[in-house]
MIKOL-955501 format. One record per residue (C-alpha): residue in three letters; x, y, z; residue number from 1. Coordinates in pm, whole numbers. Layout:
<rs>
R   resn        u        v        w   resi
R    ALA        X        Y        Z    NUM
...
</rs>
This chain:
<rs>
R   resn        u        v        w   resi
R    UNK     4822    -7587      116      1
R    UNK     4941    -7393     -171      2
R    UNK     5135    -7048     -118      3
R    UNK     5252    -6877     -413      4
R    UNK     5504    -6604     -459      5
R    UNK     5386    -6339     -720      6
R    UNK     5606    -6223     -991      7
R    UNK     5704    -5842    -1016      8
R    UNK     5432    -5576    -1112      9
R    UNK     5267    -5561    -1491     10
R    UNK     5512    -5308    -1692     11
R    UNK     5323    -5041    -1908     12
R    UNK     5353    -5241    -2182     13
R    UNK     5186    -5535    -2056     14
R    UNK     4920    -5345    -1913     15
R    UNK     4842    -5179    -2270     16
R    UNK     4848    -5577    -2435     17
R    UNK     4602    -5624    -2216     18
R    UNK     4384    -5313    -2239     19
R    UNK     4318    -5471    -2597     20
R    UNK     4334    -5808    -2562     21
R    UNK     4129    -5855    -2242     22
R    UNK     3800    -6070    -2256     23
R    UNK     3516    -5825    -2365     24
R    UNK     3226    -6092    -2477     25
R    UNK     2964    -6157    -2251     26
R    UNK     2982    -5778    -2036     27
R    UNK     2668    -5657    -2176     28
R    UNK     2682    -5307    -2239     29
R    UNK     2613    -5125    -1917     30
R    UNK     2913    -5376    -1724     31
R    UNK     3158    -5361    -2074     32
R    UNK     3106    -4968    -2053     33
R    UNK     3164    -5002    -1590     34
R    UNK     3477    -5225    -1744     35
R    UNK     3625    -4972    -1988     36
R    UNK     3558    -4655    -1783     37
R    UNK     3770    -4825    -1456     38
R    UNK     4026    -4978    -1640     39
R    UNK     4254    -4702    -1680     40
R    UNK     4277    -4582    -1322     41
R    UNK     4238    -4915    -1215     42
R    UNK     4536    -5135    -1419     43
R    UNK     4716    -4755    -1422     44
R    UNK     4725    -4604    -1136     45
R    UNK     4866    -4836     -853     46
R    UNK     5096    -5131     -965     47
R    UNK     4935    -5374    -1068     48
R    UNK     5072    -5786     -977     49
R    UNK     4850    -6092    -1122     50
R    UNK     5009    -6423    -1081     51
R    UNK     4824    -6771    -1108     52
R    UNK     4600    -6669    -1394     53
R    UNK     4699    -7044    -1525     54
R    UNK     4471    -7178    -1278     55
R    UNK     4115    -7070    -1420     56
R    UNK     3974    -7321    -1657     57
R    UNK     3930    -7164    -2007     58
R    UNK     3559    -7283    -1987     59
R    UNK     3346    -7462    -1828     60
R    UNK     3191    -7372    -1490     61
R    UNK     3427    -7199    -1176     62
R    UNK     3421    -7066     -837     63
R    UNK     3683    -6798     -752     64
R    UNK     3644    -6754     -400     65
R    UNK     3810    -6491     -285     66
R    UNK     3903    -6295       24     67
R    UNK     3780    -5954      151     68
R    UNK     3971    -5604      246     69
R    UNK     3844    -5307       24     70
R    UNK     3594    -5207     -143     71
R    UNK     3758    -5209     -489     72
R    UNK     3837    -5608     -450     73
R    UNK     3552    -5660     -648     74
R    UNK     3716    -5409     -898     75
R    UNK     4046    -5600     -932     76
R    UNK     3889    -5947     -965     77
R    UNK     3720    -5846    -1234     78
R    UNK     4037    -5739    -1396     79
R    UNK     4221    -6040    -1351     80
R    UNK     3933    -6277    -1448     81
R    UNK     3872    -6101    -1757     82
R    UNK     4277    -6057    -1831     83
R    UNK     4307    -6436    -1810     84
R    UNK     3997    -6475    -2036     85
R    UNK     3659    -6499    -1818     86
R    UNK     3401    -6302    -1773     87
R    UNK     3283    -6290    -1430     88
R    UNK     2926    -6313    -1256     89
R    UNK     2940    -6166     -872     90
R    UNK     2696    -6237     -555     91
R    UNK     2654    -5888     -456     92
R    UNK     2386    -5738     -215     93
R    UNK     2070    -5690     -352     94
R    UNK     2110    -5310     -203     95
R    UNK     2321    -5210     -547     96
R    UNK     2021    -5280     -745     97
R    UNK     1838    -5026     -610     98
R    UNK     2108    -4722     -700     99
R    UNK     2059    -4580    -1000    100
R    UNK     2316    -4613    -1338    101
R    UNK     2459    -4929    -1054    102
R    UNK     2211    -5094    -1121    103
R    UNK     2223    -5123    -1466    104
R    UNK     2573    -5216    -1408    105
R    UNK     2445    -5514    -1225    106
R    UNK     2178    -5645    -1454    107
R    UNK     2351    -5563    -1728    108
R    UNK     2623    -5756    -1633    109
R    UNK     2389    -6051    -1492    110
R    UNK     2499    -6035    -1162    111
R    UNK     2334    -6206     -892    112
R    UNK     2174    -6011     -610    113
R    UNK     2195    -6161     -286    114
R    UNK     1860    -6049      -66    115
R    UNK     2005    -6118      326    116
R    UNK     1780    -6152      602    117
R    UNK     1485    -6196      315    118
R    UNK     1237    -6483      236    119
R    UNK     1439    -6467     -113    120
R    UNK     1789    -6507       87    121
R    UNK     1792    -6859     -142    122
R    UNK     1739    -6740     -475    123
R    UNK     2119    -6670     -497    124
R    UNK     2245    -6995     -396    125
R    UNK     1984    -7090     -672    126
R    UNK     2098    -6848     -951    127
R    UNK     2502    -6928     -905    128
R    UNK     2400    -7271     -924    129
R    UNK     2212    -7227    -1254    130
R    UNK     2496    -6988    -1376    131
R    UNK     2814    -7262    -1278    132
R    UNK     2606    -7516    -1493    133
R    UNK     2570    -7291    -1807    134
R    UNK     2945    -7246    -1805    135
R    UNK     2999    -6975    -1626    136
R    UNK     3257    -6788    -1377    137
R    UNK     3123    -6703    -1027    138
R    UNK     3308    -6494     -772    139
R    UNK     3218    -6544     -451    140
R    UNK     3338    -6403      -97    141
R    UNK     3319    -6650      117    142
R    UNK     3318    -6438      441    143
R    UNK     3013    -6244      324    144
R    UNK     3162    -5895      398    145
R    UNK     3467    -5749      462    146
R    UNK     3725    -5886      690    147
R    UNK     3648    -5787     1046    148
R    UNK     3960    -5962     1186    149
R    UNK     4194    -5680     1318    150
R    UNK     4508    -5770     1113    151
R    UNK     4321    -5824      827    152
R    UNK     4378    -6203      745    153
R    UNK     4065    -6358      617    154
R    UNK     3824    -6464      881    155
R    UNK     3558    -6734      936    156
R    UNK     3355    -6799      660    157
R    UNK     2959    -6920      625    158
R    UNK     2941    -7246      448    159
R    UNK     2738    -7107      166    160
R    UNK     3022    -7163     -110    161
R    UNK     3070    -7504       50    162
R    UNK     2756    -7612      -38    163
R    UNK     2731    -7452     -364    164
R    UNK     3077    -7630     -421    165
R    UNK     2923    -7969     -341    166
R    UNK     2610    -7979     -531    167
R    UNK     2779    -7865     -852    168
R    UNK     3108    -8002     -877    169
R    UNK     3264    -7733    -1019    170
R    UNK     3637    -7661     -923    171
R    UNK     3697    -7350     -672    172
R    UNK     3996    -7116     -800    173
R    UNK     4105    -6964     -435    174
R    UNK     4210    -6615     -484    175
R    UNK     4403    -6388     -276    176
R    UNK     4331    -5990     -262    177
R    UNK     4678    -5787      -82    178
R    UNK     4703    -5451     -137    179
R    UNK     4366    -5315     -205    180
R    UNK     4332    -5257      194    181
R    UNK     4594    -5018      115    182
R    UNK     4462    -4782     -176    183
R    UNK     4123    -4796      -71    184
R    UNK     4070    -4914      330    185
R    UNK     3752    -4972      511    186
R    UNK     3718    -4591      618    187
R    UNK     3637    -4604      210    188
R    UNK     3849    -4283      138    189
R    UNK     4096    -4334     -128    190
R    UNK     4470    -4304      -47    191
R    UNK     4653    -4359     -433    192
R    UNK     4939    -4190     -312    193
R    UNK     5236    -4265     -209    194
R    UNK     5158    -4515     -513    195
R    UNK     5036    -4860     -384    196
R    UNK     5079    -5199     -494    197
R    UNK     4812    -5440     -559    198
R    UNK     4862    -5847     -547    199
R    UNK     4572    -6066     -658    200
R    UNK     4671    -6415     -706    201
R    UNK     4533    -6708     -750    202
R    UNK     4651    -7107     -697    203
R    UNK     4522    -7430     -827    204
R    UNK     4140    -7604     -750    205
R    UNK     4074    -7678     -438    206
R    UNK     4049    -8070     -371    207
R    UNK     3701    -8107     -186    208
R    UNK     3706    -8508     -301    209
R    UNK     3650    -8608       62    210
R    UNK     3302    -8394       87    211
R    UNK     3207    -8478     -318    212
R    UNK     2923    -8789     -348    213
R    UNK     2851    -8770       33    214
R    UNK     2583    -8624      207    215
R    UNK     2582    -8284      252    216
R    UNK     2567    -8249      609    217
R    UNK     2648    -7952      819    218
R    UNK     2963    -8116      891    219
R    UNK     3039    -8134      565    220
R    UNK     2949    -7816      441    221
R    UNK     3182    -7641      647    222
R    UNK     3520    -7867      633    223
R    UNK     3439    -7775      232    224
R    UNK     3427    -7427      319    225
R    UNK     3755    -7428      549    226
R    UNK     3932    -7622      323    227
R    UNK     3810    -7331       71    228
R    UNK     3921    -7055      331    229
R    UNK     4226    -7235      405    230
R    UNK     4395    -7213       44    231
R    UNK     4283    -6894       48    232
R    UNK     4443    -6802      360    233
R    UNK     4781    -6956      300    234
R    UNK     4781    -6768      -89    235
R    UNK     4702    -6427      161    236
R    UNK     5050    -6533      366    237
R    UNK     5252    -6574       89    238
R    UNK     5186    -6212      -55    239
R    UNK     5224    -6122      331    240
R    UNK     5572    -6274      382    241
R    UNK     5370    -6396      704    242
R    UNK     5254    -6694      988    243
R    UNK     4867    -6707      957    244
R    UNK     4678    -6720     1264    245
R    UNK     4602    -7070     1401    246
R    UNK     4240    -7017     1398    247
R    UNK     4064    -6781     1187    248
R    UNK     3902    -6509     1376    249
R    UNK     3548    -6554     1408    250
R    UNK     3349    -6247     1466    251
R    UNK     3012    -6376     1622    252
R    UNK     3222    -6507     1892    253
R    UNK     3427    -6202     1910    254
R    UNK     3085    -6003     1947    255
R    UNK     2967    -6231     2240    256
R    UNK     3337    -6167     2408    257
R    UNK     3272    -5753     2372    258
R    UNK     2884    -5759     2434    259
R    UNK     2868    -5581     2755    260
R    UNK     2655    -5811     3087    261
R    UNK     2270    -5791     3090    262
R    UNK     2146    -5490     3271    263
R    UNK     2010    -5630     3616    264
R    UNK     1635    -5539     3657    265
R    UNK     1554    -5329     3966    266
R    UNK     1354    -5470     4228    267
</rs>
């Protein structure tokens, strides 16, 4: 595993260089005007750390899979992706296509819309396929929402990126989010102040060599996906300073733990 200790925050100056020379080609206008608009509060307003940048290929097809704990993850990716160069395509839910001026964002930005618990659930997995092999960058979250683990470490993940990472071949970039929890948190009101700092780093390709060529079984699938979760996890401890769990929580069986006993019928 592969933990990485981040260098000190962007200074102003930095953060300007890069306010010009960020990637800009391939936004389409609706995302390049989402881009410009966030960018100063975003790279601005808390302080800003991006280490591992070296790591994304400067073409070709990529996976960053990433781990969840605000909102505005999504936000900072972006950032970093396009500061090293890329221009990022997201899975999102297919929810954000339906709000208005969002989802011109989203199509504008060819973004992939993820319809769960739909006869069209697989046109995703289809599209980031299609999208890795024309070259593209892909971020993905492998746990599908928002960390439900109480300490925030990233939990169980569905072997969806597994699979994608199989059939294609394309590296996967792990990338850690720290920080964000912190100026945005899960209640979803802001908290800028006192200032925050926010980490997102990112370490080398994954090596999934022992799953590549084979069949793509269920067991296979999902020791690509916790090999996957497992660089990410130990990039999330190193901006921690912190042990990870053993075993990453796993909310379906923490649900059957809390469900309360069936209700005895009366007779």
């Amino acid at each position: 595993m592969t933990e990485t200790v981040p260098p000190r925050p962007l200074r102003v100056r930095e953060v300007l260089a890069l306010s010009f020379t960020r990637r800009r080609r391939g936004s389409g206008f609706w995302f390049g005007f989402a881009i410009s608009a966030l960018w100063p509060v975003t790279m601005f307003g808390p302080r800003v750390v991006f280490a591992g940048g070296e790591h994304l290929p400067r073409s070709g097809g990529a996976l960053l899979a990433c781990n969840h704990v605000s909102d505005v993850d999504p936000i900072y990716d972006v950032a970093f992706a396009i500061s090293h160069g890329r221009m990022p395509r997201f899975l999102a839910k297919a929810e954000l296509w339906r709000i208005p001026v969002v989802r011109s964002v989203m199509a504008g930005g060819r973004h992939i819309p993820v319809h769960r618990a739909s006869t069209r659930a697989a046109d995703a997995y289809k599209e980031a396929i299609e999208a890795l092999r024309r070259g593209e960058v892909v971020v993905f979250y492998p746990e599908g929402t928002l960390t439900a683990d109480p300490d925030e470490w990233p939990m169980k993940a569905k072997n969806g990126i597994g699979r994608i990472a199989l059939v294609t071949g394309t590296p996967v970039i792990p990338v850690a989010n720290w920080g964000t929890q912190d100026l945005v948190p899960p209640d979803r009101h802001p908290h800028p102040f006192p200032r925050k700092t926010v980490k997102v780093v990112a370490g080398p390709p994954v090596d999934l060599s022992r799953w590549l060529g084979g069949p793509r079984t269920r067991t296979a699938l999902d020791g690509a996906t916790g090999a996957i979760m497992s660089e990410i996890t130990a990039l999330v401890a190193g901006l921690r300073g912190e042990e990870s769990p053993p075993v990453p929580y796993d909310p379906a069986s923490a649900a059957v733990r809390t469900a309360p006993p069936p209700t005895q019928a009366a007779g």
